[in-house]
N, C-alpha and C positions, 0 to 999 in steps of 0.2 A: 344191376351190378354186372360185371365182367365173370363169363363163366370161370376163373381162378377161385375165385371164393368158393364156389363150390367143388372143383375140381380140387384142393388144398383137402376143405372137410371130407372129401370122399377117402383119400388117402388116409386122415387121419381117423378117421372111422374104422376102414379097413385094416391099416396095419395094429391098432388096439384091440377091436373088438372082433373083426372078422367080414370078409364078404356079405355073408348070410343077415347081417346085423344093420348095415348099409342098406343089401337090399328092404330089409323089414324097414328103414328109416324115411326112402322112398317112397315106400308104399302106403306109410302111416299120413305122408306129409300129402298125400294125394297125388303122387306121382308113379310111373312107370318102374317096377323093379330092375328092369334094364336101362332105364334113362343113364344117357353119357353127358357129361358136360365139358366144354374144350375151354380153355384158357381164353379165346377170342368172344366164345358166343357172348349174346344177351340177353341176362336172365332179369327177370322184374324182380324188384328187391322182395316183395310177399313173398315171391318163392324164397328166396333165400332164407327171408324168416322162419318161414313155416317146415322149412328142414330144417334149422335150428331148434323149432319149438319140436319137430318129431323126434330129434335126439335125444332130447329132454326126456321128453315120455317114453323110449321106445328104452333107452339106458338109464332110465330112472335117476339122472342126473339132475339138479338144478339148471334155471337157464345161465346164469352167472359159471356156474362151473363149467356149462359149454363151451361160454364165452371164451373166457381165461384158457381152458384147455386149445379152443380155436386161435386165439395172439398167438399164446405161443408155440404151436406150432406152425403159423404163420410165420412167424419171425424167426423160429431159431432151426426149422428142418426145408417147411419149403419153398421159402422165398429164395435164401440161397442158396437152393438144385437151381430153380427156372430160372431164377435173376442172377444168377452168378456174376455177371461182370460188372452189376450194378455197386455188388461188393468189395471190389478190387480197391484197393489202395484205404479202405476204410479200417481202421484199427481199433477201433472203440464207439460202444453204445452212445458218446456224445456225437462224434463224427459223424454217426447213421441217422441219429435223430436230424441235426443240424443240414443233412444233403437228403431229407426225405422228398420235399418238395422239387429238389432238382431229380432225382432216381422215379418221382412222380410223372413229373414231363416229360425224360427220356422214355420210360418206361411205354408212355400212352401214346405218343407223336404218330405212331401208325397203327395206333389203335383207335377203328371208330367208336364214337357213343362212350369212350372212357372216362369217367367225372372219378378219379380219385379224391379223396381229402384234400386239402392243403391247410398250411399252417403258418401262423404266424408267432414267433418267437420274442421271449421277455428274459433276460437274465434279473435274476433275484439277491444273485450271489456268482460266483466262480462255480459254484455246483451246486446253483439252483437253477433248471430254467424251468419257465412255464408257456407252454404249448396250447395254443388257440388251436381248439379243430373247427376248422372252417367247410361245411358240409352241411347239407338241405338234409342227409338223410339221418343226422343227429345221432350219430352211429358211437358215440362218445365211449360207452362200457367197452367198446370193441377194441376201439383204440389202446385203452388201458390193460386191455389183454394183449394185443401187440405189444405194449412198449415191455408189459413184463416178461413177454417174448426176446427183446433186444435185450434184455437186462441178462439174458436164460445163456444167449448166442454168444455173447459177450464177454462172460463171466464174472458181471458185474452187477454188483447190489443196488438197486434200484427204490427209492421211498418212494408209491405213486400217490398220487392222494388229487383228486377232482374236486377244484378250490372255486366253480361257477360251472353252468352249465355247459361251456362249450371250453373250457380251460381244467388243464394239467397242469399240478406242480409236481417236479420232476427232480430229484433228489441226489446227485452222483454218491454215491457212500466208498468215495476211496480210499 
C-alpha cells in the first residue's frame, strides 16, 4: 500500500488520542516509535494491517470500529486536505463515488507501485447503485468505511449494506 494509508491513520490517531498513543501503536505493531511514513513510500500491506490490529489493542477498540473510524476519516478530513483538487467541481456523495475510478488514475499516474481499487458500477434504481470493489487485496470492510466517510463529507444519508463478497449496495436516502 501507498504510505497515505498510513500517513491519514497517523494523523487520525494523533489528533483523537494523542502523539504518545501513535507512538505506543507503532511500537505494539512492531515497529519504530519514530517511524514516519510519506504519502509516496511503499509500505507491505501486513504492515498496514498489523497497525491496524495495534490500534485495536493498544485503544481497546474493536477491529471494525477502527475500520469505520479509518473511511471516514479518510473520506471526509484527509483526502480532501492532500487531494483537494480532486474534489473541485464534485457536489455530492453520488458524484465522488461515480469519478472514483477516474480521481484513482489521476491520482497514481506519477505514482509508482500505485494499485488502488477500482470499481465497477450497477444502478438498481435512481438511488441504488451497487459497487464492485475490484482489488486482490479484498479490502471490502474498508471500503465500506470510506463510503460512510463520503456519506460523513457530503451530508448525506447513506444505506451501505455488502450484498456479495466484493459488492456494495449503496442507498442515496434524499
Amino acid at each position: 500500500m501507498k504510505g497515505a494509508i498510513l500517513d491519514a491513520i497517523k494523523d487520525l490517531i494523533v489528533e483523537n488520542f494523542g502523539l504518545e498513543k501513535w507512538m505506543d501503536v507503532l511500537e505494539n505493531a512492531g515497529l519504530s516509535r519514530t517511524d514516519v511514513f510519506t504519502v509516496r513510500d511503499d509500505v507491505p500491506d501486513e504492515t498496514v494491517l498489523e497497525v491496524i490490529k495495534s490500534i485495536s489493542e493498544t485503544l481497546n477498540l474493536s477491529p471494525q470500529e477502527v475500520i469505520d473510524a479509518f473511511g471516514e476519516y479518510w473520506a471526509s478530513v484527509y483526502t480532501p486536505k492532500v487531494y483537494r483538487p480532486y474534489y473541485r467541481g464534485i457536489r455530492s456523495a453520488k458524484e465522488l463515488l461515480l469519478k472514483m475510478n477516474e480521481i484513482h488514475r489521476k491520482v497514481t499516474e506519477n505514482i509508482p507501485n500505485a494499485h488502488p481499487p477500482r470499481f465497477e458500477y450497477r444502478w438498481e434504481g435512481p438511488n441504488v447503485l451497487i459497487m464492485k470493489y475490484i482489488s486482490p487485496r479484498g479490502l471490502v470492510e474498508v471500503f465500506m468505511g470510506v463510503l460512510k466517510g463520503v456519506g460523513k463529507f457530503f451530508n448525506t444519508d447513506l444505506k451501505i449494506e455488502r450484498v456479495s463478497p466484493d459488492e456494495v449496495r449503496i442507498e442515496f436516502m434524499e
